[in-house]
N, C-alpha and C positions, 0 to 999 in steps of 0.2 A: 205138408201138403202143398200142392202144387196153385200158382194164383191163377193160372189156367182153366180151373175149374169151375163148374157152374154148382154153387152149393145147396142142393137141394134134393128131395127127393122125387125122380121123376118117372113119374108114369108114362106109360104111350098115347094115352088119350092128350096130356101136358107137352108133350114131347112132340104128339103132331100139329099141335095149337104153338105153339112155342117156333117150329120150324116152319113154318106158313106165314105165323108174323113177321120171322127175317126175312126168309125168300122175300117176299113182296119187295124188298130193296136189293139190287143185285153187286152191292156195296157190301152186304152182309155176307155174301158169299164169294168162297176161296176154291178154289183149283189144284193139287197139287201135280207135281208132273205126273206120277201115276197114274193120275187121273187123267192127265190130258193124253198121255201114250191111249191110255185103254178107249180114250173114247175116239182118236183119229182112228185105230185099230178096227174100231167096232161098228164107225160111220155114226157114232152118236155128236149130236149139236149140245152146246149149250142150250137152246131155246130146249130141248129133250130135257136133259138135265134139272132147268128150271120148272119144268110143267109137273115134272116127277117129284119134286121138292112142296111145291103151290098145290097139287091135287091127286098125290099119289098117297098110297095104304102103308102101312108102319107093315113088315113081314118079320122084322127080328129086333128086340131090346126094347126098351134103352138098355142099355151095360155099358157100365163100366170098364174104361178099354185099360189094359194091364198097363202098358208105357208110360201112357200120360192123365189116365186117370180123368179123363175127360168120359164126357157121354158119349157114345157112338149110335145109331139107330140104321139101320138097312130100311130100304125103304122100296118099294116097285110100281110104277107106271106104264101105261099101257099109249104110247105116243107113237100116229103116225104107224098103226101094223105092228110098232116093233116093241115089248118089254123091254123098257127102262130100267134097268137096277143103280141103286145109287148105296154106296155107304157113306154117312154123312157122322161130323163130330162136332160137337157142341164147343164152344169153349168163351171165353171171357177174356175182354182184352180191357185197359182203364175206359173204352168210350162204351162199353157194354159187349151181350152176345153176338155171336160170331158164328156162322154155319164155316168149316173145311170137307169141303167133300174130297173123301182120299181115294175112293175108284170109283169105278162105274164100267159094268158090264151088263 
């Protein structure tokens, strides 16, 4: 098993209480290019992003993502007019949890 992992079993209610405590630090959270393509694409900001993460609704998971065997949760916000989608992955570094937000549409 991979040390990337967050060992445990997680609910959504865990999973949105869990991702709300990292947000609050914007040190906890990662960007992948993916992510930043889709969000110049889509005119989504960071500040969108994070408000989506701090007070947006769980729509799909937690699950288990096949690759890396980390948590993934979909998540949607309603920021500024515009529905925020975010896919976010859980994972575990030696200094603790870690939000990777891998798109956003």
């Amino acid at each position: 098993m991979s040390m990337n992992i967050i060992h445990l079993d997680l609910t959504a209610p865990r999973a949105l209480a869990l991702i709300k405590e990292l947000a609050v630090n914007s040190e906890n959270v990662f960007l992948v290019d993916h992510a930043k393509k889709n969000m110049k694409k889509r005119h989504i900001t960071r500040a969108q992003i994070d408000q989506c993460l701090l007070k947006g609704k769980i729509t799909e998971g937690p699950y288990r993502d096949i690759g890396s065997g980390n948590w993934r949760i979909k998540m949607e916000h309603y920021s500024s007019g515009q529905c925020v989608r975010v896919v976010a992955e859980l994972f575990t570094t030696d200094r603790g949890e870690k939000i990777i937000i891998i798109t956003t549409f």
